[in-house]
Backbone and ligand atoms as CSV (ligand in chain L), in Angstrom:
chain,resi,resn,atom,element,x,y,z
A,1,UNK,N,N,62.554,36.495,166.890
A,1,UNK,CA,C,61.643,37.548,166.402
A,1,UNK,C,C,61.826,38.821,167.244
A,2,UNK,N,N,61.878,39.644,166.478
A,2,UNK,CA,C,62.269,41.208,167.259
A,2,UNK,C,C,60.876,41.889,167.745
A,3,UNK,N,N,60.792,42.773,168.309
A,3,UNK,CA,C,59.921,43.661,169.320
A,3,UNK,C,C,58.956,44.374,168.151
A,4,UNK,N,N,60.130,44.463,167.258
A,4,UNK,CA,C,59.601,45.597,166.491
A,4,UNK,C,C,58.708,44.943,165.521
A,5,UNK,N,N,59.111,43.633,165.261
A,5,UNK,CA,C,57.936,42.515,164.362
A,5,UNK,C,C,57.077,42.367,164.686
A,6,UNK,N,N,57.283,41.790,166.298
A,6,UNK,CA,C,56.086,41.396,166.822
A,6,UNK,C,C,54.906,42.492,166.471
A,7,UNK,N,N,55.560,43.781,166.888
A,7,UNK,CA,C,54.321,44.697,167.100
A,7,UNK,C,C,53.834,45.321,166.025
A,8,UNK,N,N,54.611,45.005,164.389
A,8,UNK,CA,C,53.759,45.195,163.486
A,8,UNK,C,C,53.114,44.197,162.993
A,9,UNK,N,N,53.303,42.591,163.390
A,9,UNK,CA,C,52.324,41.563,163.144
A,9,UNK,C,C,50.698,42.618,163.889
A,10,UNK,N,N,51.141,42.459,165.506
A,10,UNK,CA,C,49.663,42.876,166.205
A,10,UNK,C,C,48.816,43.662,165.647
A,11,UNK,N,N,49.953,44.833,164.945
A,11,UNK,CA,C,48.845,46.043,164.375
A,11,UNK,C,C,48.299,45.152,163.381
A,12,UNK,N,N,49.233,44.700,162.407
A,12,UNK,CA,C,47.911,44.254,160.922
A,12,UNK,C,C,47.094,43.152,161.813
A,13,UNK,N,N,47.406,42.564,162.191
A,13,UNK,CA,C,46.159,41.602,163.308
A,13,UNK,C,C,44.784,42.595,163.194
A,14,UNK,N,N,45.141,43.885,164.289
A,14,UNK,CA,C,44.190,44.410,164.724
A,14,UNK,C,C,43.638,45.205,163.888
A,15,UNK,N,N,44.308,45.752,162.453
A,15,UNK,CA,C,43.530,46.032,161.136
A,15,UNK,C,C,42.609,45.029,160.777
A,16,UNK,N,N,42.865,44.261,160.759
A,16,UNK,CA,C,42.052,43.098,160.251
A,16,UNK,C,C,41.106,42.600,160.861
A,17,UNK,N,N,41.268,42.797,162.252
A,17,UNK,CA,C,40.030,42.366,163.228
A,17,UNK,C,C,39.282,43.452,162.544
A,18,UNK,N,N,39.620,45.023,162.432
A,18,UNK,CA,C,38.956,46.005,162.452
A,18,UNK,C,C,37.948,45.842,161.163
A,19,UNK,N,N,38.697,44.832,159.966
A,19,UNK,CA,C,38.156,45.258,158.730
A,19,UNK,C,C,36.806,43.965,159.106
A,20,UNK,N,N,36.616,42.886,159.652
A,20,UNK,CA,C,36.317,41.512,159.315
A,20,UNK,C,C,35.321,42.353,160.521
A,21,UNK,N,N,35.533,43.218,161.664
A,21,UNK,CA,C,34.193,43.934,162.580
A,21,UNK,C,C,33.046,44.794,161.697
A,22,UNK,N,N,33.888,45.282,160.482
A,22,UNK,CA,C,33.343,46.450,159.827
A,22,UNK,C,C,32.043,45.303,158.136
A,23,UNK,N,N,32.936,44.367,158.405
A,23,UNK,CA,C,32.028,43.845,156.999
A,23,UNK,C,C,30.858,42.793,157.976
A,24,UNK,N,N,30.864,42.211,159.065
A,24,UNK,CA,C,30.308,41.649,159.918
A,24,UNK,C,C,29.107,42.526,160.288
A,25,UNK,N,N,29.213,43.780,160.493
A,25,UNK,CA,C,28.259,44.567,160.863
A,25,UNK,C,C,27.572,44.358,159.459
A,26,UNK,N,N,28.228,45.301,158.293
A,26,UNK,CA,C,27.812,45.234,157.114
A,26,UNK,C,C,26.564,43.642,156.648
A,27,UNK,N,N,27.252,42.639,157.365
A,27,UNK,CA,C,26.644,41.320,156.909
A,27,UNK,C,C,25.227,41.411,157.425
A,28,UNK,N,N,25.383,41.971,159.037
A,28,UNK,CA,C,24.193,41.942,159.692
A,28,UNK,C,C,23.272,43.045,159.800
A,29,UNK,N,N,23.585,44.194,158.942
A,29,UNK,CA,C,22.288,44.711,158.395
A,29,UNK,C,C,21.511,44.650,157.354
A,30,UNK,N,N,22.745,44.042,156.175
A,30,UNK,CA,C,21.972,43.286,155.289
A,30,UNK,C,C,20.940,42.450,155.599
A,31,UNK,N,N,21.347,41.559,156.748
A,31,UNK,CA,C,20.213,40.634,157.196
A,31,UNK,C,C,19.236,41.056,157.900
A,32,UNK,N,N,19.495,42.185,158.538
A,32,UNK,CA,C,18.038,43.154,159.196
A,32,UNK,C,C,17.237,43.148,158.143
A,33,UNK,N,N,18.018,43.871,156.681
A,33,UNK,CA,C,16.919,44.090,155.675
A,33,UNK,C,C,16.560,43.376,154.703
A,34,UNK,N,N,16.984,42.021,155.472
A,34,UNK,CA,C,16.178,40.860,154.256
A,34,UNK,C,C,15.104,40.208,155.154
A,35,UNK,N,N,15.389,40.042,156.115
A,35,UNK,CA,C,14.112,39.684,157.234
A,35,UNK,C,C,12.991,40.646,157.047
A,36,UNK,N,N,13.405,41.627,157.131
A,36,UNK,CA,C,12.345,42.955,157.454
A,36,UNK,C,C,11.564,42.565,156.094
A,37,UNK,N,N,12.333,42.885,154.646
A,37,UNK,CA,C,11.522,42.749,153.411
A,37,UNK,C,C,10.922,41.048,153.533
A,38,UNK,N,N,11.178,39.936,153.733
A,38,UNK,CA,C,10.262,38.917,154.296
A,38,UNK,C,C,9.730,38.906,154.456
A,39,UNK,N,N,9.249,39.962,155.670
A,39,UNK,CA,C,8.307,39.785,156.524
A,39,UNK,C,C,7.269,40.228,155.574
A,40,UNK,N,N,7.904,41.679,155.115
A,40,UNK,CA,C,6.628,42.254,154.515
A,40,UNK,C,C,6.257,41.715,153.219
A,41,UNK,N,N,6.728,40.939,152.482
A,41,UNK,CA,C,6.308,40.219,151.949
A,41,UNK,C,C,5.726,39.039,151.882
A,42,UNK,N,N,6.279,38.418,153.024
A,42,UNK,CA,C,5.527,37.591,153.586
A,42,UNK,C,C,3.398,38.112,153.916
A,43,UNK,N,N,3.268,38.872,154.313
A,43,UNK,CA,C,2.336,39.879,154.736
A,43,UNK,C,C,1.695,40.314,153.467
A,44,UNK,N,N,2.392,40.570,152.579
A,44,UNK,CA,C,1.728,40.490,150.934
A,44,UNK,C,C,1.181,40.052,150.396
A,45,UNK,N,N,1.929,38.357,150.298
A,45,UNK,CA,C,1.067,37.486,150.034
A,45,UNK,C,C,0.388,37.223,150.319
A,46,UNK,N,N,0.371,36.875,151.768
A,46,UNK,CA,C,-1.290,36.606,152.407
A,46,UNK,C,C,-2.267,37.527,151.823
A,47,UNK,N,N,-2.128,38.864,152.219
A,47,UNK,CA,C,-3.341,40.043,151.456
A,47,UNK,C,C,-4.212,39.275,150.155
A,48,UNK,N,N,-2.195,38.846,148.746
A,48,UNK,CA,C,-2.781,38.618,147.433
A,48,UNK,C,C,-3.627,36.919,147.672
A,49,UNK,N,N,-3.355,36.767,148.262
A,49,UNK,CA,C,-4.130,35.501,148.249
A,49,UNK,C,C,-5.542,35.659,148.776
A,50,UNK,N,N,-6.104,36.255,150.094
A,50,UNK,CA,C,-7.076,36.451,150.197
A,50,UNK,C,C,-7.930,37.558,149.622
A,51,UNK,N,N,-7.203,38.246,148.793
A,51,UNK,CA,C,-7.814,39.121,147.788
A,51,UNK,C,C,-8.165,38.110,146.516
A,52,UNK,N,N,-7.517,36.901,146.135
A,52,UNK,CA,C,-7.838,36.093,144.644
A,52,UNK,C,C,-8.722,35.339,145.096
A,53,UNK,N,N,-8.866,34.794,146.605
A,53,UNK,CA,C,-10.070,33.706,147.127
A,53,UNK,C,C,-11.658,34.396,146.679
A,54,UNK,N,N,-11.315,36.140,147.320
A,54,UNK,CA,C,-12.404,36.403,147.517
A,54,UNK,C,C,-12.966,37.073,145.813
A,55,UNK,N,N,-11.618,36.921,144.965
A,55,UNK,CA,C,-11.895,37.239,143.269
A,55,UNK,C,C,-12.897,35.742,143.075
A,56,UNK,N,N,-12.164,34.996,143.246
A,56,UNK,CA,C,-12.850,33.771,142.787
A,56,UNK,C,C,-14.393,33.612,143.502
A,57,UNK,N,N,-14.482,33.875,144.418
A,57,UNK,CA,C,-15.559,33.497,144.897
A,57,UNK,C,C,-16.489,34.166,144.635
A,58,UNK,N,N,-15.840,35.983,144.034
A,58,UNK,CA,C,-17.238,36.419,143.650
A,58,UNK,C,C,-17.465,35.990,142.263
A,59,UNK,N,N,-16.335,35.766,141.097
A,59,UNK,CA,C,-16.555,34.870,140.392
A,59,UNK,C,C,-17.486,33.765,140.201
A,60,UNK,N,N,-17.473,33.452,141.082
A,60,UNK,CA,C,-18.525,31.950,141.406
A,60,UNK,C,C,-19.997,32.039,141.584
A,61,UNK,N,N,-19.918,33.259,142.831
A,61,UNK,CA,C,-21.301,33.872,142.707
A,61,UNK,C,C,-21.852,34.456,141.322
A,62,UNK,N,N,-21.466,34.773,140.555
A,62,UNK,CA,C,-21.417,35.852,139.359
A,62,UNK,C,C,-21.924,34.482,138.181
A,63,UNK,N,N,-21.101,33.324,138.626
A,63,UNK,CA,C,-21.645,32.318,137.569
A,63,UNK,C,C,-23.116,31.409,138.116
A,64,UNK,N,N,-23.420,31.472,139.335
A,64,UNK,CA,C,-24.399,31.202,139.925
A,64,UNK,C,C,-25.796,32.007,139.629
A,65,UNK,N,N,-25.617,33.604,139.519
A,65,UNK,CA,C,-26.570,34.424,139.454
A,65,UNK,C,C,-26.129,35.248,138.300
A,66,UNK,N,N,-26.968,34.626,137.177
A,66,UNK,CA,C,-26.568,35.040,135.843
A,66,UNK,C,C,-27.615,37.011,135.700
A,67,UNK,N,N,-28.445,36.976,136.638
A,67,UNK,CA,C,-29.266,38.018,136.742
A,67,UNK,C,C,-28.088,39.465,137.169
A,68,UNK,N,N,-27.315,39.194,138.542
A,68,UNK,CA,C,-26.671,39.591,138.486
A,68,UNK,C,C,-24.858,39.813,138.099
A,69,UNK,N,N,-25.565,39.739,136.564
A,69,UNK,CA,C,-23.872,39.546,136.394
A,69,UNK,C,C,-22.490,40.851,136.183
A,70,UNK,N,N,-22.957,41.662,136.307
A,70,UNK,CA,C,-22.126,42.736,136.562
A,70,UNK,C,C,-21.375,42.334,137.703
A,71,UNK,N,N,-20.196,42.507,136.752
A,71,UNK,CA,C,-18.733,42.158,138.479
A,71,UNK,C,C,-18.652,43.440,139.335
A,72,UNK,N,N,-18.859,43.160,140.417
A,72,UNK,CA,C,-18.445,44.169,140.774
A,72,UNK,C,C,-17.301,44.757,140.537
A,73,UNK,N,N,-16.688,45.823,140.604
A,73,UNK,CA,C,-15.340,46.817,139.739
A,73,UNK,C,C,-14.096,46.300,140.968
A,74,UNK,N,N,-13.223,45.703,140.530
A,74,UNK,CA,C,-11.832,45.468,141.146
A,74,UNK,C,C,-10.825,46.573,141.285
A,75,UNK,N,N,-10.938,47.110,142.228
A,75,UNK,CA,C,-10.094,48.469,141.530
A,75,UNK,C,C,-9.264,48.648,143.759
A,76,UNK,N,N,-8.498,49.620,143.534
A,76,UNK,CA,C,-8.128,49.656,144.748
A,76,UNK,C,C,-6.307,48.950,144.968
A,77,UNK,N,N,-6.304,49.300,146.323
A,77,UNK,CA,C,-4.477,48.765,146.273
A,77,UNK,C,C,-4.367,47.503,146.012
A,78,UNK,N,N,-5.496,46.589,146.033
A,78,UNK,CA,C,-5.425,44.996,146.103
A,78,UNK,C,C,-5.033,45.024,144.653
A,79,UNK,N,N,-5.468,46.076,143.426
A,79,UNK,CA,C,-5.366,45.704,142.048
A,79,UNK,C,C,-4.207,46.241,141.924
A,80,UNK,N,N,-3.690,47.458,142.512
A,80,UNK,CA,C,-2.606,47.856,142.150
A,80,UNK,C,C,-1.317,47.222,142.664
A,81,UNK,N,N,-1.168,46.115,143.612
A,81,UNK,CA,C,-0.452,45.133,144.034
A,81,UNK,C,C,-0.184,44.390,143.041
A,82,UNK,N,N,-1.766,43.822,143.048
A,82,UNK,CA,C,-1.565,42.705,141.276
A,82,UNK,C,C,-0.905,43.059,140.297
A,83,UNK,N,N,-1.127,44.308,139.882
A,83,UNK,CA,C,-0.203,44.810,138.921
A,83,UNK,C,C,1.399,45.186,139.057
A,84,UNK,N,N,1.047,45.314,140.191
A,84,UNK,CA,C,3.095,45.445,140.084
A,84,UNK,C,C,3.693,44.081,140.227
A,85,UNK,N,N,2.793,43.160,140.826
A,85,UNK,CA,C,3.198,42.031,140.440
A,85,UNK,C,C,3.833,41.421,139.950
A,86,UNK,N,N,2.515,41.642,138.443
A,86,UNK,CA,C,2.927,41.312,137.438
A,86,UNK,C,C,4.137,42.007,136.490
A,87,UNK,N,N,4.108,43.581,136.969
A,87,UNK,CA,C,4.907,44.229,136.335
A,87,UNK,C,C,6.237,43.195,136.800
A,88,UNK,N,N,6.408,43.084,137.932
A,88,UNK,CA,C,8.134,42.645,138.421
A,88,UNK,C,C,8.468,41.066,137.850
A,89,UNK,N,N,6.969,40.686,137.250
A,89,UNK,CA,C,7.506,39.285,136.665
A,89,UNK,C,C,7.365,37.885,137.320
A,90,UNK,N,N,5.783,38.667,138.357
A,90,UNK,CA,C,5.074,37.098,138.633
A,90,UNK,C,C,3.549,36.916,138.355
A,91,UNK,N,N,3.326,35.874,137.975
A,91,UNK,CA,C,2.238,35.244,137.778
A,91,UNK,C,C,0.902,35.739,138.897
A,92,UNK,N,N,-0.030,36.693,138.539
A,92,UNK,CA,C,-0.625,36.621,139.265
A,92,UNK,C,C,-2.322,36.226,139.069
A,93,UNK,N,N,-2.251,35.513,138.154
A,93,UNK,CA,C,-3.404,34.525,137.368
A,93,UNK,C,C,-3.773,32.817,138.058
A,94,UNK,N,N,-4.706,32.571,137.982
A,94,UNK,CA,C,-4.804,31.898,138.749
A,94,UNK,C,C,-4.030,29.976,138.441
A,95,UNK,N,N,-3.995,30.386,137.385
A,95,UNK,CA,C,-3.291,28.802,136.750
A,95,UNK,C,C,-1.758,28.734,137.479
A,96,UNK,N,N,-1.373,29.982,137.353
A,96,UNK,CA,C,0.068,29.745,137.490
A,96,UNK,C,C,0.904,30.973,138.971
A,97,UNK,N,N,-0.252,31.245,139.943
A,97,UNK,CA,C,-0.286,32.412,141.046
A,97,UNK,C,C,0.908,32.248,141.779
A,98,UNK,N,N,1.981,33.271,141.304
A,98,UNK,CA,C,3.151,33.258,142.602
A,98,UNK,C,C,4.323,32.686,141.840
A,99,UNK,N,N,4.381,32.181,140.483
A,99,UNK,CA,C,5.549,31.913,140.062
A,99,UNK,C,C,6.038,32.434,139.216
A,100,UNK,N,N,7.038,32.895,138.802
A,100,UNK,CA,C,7.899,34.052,138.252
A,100,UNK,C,C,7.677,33.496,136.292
A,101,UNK,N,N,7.000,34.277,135.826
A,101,UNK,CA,C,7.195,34.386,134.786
A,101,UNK,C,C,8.247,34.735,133.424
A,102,UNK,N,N,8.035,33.551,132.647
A,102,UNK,CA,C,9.695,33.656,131.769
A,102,UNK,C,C,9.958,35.015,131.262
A,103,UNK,N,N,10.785,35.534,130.761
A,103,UNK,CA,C,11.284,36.514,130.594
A,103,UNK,C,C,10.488,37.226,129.512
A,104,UNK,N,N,10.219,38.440,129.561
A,104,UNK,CA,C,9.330,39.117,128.944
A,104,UNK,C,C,8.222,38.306,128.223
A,105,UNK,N,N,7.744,37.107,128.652
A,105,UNK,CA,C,6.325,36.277,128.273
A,105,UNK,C,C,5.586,37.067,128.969
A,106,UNK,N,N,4.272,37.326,127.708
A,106,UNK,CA,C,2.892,37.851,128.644
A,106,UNK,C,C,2.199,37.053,129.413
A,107,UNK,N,N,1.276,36.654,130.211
A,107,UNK,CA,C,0.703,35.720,130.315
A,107,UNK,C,C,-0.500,35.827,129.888
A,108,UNK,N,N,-1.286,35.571,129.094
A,108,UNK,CA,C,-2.650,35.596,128.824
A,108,UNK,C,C,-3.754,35.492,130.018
A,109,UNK,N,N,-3.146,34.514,130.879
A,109,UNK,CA,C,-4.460,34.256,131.630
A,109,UNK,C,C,-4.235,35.428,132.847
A,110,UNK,N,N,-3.039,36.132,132.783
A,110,UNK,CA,C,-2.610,37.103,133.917
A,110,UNK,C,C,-3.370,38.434,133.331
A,111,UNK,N,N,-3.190,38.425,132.170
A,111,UNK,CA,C,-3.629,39.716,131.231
A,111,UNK,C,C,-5.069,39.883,131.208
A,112,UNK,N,N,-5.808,38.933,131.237
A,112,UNK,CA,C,-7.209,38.793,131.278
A,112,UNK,C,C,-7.916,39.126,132.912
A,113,UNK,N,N,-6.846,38.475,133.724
A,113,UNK,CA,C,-7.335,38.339,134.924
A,113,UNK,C,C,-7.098,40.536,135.053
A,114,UNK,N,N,-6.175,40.549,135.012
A,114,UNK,CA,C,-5.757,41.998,135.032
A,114,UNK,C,C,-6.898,43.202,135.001
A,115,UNK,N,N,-7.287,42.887,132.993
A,115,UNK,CA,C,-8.434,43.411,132.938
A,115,UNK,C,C,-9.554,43.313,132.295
A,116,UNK,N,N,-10.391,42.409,133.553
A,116,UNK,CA,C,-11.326,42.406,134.175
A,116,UNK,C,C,-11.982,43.430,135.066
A,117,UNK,N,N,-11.406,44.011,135.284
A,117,UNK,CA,C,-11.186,45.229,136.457
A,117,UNK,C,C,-12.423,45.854,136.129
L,1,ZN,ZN,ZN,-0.213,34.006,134.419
């Protein structure tokens, strides 16, 4: 093997280290920004969940005290969460809360829950 081989093996070597450094980075900011969106979704859910405990529960009160039955008005980012929710195609009704709804199906019990508002 000649001098002159060798040293164009090394270069494409070291292209290639260069390209496999450049998509490696690439890999690992992708993964910055799937953790990061996790998290905050992670952090979402919790909110939508203790926002539907405390739906239900005034629900409950509301069926307890028929005197006062005016719901109080649902309105605020907790509703506008719900709704994009649902816009992106999950369940945010209580039968079926958190699972992705079939493809352009309404859900009735999501639609109702919706507005109630
Ligand atoms: Zn639903």
């Amino acid at each position: 093997m000649d001098k002159k081989a060798i040293f164009t093996q090394v270069s494409q070597l070291e292209e290639r280290l260069g390209e496999l450094h450049h998509e490696l980075r690439g890999l690992k900011e992708q993964l910055a920004y799937l953790i990061e969106e996790n998290h905050s979704l992670h952090i979402e859910n919790e909110n939508l969940r203790d926002r539907l405990e405390a739906q239900e529960e005034a629900q409950e009160e509301g069926k307890n005290d028929k005197a006062s039955s005016k719901k109080k008005p649902f309105v605020g980012e907790g509703y506008d969460n719900l709704a994009r929710l649902y816009q992106e195609g999950f369940h945010v009704c209580n039968t079926h809360y958190g699972s992705i709804r079939s493809d352009g199906d309404d859900c009735l019990f999501c639609l109702s829950f919706l507005h109630q508002k």
